[in-house]
C-alpha positions in Angstrom: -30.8 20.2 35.5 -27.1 20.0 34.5 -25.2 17.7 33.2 -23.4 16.4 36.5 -26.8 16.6 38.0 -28.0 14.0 35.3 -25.5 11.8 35.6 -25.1 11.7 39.3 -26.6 8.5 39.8 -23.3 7.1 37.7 -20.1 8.0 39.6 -16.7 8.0 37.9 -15.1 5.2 40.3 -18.2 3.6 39.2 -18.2 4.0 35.5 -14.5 3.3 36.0 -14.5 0.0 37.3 -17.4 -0.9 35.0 -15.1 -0.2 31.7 -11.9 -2.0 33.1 -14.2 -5.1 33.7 -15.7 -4.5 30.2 -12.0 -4.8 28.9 -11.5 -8.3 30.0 -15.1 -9.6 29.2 -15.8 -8.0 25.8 -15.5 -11.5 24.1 -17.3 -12.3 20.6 -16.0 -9.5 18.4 -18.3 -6.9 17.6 -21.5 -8.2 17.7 -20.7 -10.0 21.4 -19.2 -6.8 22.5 -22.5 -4.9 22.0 -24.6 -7.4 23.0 -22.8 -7.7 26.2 -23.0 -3.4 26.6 -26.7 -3.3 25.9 -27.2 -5.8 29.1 -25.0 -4.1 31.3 -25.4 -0.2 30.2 -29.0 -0.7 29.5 -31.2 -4.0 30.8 -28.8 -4.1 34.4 -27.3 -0.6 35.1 -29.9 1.2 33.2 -27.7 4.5 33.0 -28.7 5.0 29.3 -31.7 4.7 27.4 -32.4 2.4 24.9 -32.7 5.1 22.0 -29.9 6.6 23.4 -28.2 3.6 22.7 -29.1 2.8 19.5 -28.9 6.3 18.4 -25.1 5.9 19.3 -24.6 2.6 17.9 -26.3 3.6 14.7 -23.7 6.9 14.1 -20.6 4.1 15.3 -21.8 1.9 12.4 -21.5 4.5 10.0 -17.6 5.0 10.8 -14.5 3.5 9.8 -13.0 1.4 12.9 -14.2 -0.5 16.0 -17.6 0.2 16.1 -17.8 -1.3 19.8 -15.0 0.2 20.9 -16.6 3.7 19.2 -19.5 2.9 21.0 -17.8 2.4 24.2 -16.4 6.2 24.0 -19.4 7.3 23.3 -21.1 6.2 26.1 -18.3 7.6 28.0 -18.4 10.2 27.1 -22.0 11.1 27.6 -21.8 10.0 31.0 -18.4 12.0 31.8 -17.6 14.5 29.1 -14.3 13.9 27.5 -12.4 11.7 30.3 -15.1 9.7 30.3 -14.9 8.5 27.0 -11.2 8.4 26.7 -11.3 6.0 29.9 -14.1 3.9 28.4 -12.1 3.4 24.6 -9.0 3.0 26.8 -10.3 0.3 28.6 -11.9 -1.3 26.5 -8.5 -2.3 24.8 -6.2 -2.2 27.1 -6.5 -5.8 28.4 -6.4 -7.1 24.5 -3.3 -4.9 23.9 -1.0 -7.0 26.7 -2.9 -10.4 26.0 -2.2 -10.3 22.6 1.1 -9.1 22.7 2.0 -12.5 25.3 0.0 -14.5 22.3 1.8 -12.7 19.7 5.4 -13.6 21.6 4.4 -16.9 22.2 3.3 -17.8 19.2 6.4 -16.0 17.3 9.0 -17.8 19.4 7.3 -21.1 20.6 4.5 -22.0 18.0 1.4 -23.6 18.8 1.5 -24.5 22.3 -0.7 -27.6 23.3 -2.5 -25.2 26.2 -2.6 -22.1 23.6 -4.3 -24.2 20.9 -6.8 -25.8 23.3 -7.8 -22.5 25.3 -8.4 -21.0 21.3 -11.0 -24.5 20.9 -12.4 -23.7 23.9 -13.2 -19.7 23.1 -14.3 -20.2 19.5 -17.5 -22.3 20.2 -18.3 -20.2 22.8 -17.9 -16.7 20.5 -20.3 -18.6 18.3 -23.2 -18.7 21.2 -22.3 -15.1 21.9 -22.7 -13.7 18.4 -25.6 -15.9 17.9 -27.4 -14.8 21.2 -26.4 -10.7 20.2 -28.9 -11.8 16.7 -31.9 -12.1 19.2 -31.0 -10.1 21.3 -30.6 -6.6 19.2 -33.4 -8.0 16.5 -35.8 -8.2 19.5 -35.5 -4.2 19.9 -34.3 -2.9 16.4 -37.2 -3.9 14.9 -40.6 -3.2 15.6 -42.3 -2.7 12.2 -42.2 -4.9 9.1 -40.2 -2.9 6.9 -37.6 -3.4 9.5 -38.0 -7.0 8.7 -37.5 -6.5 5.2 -34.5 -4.2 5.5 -32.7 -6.5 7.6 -33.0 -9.5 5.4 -32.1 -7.1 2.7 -29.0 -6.6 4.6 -28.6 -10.0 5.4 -28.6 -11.5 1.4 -26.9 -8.5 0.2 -23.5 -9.0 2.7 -24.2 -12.9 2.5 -25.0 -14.1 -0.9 -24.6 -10.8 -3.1 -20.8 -9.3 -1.5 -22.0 -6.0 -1.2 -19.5 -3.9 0.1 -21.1 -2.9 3.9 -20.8 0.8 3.7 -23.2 0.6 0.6 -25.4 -1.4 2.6 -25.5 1.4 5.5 -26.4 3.6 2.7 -29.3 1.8 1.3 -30.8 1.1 4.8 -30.4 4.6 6.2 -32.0 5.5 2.7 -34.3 2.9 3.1 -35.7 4.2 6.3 -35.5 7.7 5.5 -38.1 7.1 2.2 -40.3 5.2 5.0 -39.9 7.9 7.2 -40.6 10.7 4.9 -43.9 9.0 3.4 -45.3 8.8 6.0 -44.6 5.0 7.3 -44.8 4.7 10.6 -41.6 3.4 11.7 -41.7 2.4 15.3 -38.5 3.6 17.7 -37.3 0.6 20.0 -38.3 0.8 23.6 -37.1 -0.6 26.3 -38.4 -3.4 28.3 -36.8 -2.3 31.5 -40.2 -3.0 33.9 -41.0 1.0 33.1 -37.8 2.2 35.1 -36.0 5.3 34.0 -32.4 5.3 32.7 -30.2 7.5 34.6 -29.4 9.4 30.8 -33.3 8.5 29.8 -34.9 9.3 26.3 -36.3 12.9 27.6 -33.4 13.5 30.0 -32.3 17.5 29.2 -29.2 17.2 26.8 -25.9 17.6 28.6 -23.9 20.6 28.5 -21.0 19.0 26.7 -23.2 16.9 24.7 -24.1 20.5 22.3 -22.2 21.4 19.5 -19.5 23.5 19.8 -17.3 24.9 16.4 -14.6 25.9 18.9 -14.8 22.7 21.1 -14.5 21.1 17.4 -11.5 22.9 16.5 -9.1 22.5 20.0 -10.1 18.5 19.9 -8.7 17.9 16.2 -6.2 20.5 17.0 -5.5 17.9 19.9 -6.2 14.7 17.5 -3.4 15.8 15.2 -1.0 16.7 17.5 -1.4 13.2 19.5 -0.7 11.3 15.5 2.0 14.0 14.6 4.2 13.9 17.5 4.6 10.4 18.0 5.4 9.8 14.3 8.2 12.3 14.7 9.6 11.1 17.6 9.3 7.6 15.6 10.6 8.9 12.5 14.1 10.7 14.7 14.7 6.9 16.3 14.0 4.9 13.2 13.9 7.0 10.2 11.7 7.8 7.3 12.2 4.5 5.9 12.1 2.3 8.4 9.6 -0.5 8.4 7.7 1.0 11.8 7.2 4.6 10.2 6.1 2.3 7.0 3.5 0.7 9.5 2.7 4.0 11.1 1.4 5.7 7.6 0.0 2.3 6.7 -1.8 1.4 9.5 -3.1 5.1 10.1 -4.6 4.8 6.3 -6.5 1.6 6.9 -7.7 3.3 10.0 -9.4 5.5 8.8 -10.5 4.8 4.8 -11.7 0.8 5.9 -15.6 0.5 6.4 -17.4 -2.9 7.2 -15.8 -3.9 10.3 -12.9 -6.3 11.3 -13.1 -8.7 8.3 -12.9 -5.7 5.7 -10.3 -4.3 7.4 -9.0 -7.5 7.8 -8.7 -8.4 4.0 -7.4 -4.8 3.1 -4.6 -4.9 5.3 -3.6 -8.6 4.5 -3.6 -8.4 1.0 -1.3 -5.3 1.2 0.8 -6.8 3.8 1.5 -10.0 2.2 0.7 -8.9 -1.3 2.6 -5.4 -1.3 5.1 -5.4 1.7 5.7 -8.7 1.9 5.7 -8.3 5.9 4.2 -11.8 6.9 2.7 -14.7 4.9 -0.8 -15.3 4.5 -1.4 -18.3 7.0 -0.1 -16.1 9.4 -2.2 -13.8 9.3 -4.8 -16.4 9.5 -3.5 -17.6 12.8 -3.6 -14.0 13.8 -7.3 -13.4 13.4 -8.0 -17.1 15.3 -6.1 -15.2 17.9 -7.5 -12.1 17.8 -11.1 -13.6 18.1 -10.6 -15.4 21.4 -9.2 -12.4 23.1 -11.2 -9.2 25.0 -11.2 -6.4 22.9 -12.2 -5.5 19.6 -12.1 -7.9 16.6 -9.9 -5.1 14.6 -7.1 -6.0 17.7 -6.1 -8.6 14.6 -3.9 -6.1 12.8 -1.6 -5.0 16.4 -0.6 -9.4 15.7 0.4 -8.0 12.0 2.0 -5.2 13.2 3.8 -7.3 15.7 4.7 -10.4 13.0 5.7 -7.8 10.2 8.0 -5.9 12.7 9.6 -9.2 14.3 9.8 -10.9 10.7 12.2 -7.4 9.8 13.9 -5.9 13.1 16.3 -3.2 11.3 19.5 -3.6 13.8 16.8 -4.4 16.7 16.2 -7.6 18.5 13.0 -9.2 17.3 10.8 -8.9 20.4 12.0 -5.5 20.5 10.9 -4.6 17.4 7.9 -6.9 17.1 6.4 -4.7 20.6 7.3 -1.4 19.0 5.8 -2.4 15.9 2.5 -4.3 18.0 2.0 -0.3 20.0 2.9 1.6 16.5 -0.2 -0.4 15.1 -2.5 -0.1 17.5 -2.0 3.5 18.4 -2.7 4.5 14.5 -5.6 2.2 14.5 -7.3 3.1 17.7 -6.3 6.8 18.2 -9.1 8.2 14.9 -11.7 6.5 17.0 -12.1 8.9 19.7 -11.6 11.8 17.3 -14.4 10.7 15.0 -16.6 10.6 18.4 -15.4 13.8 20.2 -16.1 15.6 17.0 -19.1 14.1 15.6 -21.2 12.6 18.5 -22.7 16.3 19.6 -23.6 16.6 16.4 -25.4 13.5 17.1 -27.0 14.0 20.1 -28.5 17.7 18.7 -29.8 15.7 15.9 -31.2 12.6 18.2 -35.0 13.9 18.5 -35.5 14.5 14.9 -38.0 12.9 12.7 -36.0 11.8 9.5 -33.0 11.2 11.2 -34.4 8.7 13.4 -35.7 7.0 10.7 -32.6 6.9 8.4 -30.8 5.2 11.7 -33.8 3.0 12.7 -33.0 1.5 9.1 -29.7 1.2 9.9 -30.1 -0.4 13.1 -32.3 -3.3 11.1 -29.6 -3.4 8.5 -27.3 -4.3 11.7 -28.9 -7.6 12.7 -28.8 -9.2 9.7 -25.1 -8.3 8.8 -24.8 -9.6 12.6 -26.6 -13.0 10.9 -24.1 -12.9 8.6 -21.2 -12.8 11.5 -22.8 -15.5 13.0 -23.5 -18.2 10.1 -19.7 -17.5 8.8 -18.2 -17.9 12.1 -20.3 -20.6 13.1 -19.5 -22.4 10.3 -16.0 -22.0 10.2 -15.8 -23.2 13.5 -18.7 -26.1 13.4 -17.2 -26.8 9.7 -13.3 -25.9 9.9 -12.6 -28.2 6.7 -15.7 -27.5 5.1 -18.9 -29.2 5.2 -17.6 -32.4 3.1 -14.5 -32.5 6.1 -16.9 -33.6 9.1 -18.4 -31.8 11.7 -16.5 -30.8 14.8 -19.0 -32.1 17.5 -16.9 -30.9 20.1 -17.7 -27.3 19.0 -21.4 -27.8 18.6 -21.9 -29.1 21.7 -19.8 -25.7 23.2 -22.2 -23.8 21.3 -25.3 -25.1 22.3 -24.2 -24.9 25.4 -22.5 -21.2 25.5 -26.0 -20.5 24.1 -28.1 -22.0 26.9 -26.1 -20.5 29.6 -26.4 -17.0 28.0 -29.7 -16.7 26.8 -31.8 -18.9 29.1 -29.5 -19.4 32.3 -28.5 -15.3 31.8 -25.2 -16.5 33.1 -22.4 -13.3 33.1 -20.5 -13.6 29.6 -17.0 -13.6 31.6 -17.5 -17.2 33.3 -19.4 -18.9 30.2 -15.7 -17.5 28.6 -13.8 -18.5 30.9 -15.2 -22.0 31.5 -14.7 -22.6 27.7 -11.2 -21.9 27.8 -10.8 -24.3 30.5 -12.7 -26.7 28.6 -10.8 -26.5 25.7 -7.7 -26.6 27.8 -8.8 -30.3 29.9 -9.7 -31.5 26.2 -6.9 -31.1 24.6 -4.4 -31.9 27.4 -6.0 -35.2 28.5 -6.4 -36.2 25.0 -2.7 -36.4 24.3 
């Protein structure tokens, strides 16, 4: 069987219109943005397995980056090769890229609009239900044995009450499960529940073509990588100059693209403390407002540094008008912070794949998986309690939001009602609220 024979029950229109859609629904950061790919790609549409899945998920966790939006390409990719993948990651961010931006104007040259503010109380509650329903959700398949259990609450105290940095705790785990694996433990692989159906790309579907390791393959698509980062920044560097602030933001942003693990937050407080701190490109409350922004839009969490790109570039034109600058500086960021994710897959994910049936490895990612939902815990107490608790627990609680949350949660998990209307009906929620309580 070939590889277009294997996926010929997933057209490319098909796939197609299923990642645009994903790009305006992909609410709840990271955690939401899985959750709401392992319903679709694998409970609904059942084109990929649920090994398959986690397998991918586990090697997107190890990376620097969006580790949705990494999962997204791979995906793609093993459904359609190369343009697959690119169309998925594209997608995927795409709608964030032009909704932010908007926000990012708006915000710059208006403030705090009444409707802007009341769409972002609207959102957050609801992100809350979504991250909380992705806990169950993932923990109900990720583990299946007991050490699972104790890995994840490992994972859980260690990002929570300890700080440990999150690439050490993807070490430990995948080291964790490896030592189980190796003596002996018998650590059980998630299954799906899909009522015994196949998966069009099931668990003992032949590998596709494409998907086996290739040293030339490997060499023409970083050849390719580094000639879609170099020839920009030229171009960049003819128009502006070496020292302008967007090649500054170009080399910066490319940096904490690819040396940041731990997801949005850690990029988050990397790129803040340098930008305030070192470059003095926006102030801290700014930045602030960015991520609030950032986390009731589609897209990935990490979306949060095109709003610094955008503030730090409209904050210092250089002889350009500020929205000018501020959108050349918003694309500059997010090309260098998006463009390492599809290399990392394109070269590493049939590695992957070659790798997927084998004994240790499985176990070193089935402890990673675990590790997963409880640093997902952690996403959802911290969020939930900065937006249940937004002046801290002596301040009050925001009744308003818990209500939202119970009932985001209900809809999702019991009512199984599609993520992009329980979104959109808390945006409009939020929006009555704060207008007819003016």
């Amino acid at each position: 069987m070939t590889d277009l024979e294997t996926a010929s029950h997933v057209t490319f229109s098909e796939a197609l219109r299923f990642w645009i859609k994903l790009g305006f629904i992909s609410f709840g950061g990271p955690a939401g943005q899985i959750a709401i790919m392992h319903r679709e790609l694998v409970e609904r549409r059942r084109w990929v397995s649920e090994e398959r899945f986690l397998n991918a998920l586990n090697y997107c966790m190890l990376l620097p980056g969006p580790e949705a939006q990494q999962l997204a390409i791979y995906i793609g990719w093993l459904l359609h090769r190369v343009p697959g993948g690119i169309i998925a990651g594209a997608f995927f961010v795409i709608p964030s890229i032009f909704i932010l931006l908007a926000l990012s104007y708006v915000y710059a040259a208006y403030g705090n609009l009444i409707i802007v503010a009341g769409a972002l109380a609207g959102f957050k509650p609801v992100v809350v239900a979504i991250v909380v329903e992705a806990v169950l959700r993932i923990g109900k398949r990720a583990i299946r044995h007991r050490a699972h259990y104790a890995i994840a609450a490992a994972a859980f105290v260690g990002i929570y009450f300890l700080q440990i940095p999150f690439p050490l705790i993807v070490l430990a785990s995948g080291l964790g499960g490896l030592v189980l694996t190796r003596f002996g433990s018998q650590m059980a692989v998630a299954k799906s529940d899909a009522g015994g159906k196949e998966s069009v790309l099931d668990d003992n579907a032949p590998l596709p073509s494409h998907t086996r390791p290739s040293r030339t393959r490997a060499l023409k698509t970083l050849a390719i990588g580094i000639a879609l980062w170099a020839l920009p920044f030229a171009a960049l560097i003819e128009r502006r100059g070496w020292a302008s602030l967007h090649a500054q933001e170009y080399l910066f942003f490319t940096q904490a693209a690819v040396v940041t693990f731990g997801g949005a937050y850690a990029v988050l407080a990397y790129v803040t403390q340098a930008a305030v701190t070192n470059y003095g490109w926006l102030s801290q409350a700014r930045a602030v407002d960015g991520l609030a922004l950032a986390e009731t839009t589609p897209g990935p969490l990490i979306m949060v540094l095109q709003f610094v790109g955008f503030m730090a570039a409209w904050n210092h034109p250089q002889g350009l008008s500020p929205t000018m600058s501020g959108v050349l500086g918003a694309f500059v960021t997010t090309w260098t912070t998006f463009l390492p994710s599809f290399l990392f897959i394109f070269l590493g994910a049939p590695y992957i794949e070659s790798l997927r049936g084998n004994r240790h490895l499985r176990g070193a990612l089935g402890g990673i998986t675990a590790a997963v939902v409880g640093v997902v815990l952690n996403l959802a107490l911290v969020f939930g309690m900065a937006v249940i608790w937004p002046r801290g627990l002596a301040g009050g609680t925001d009744w308003f939001a818990v209500v939202m949350s119970l009932a985001g949660f209900i809809a999702l998990y019991r009512l199984k009602t599609d993520v992009l209307w329980v979104v959109i009906g808390g945006g409009l929620i939020g929006v009555a609220r704060s207008v007819l309580g003016r």
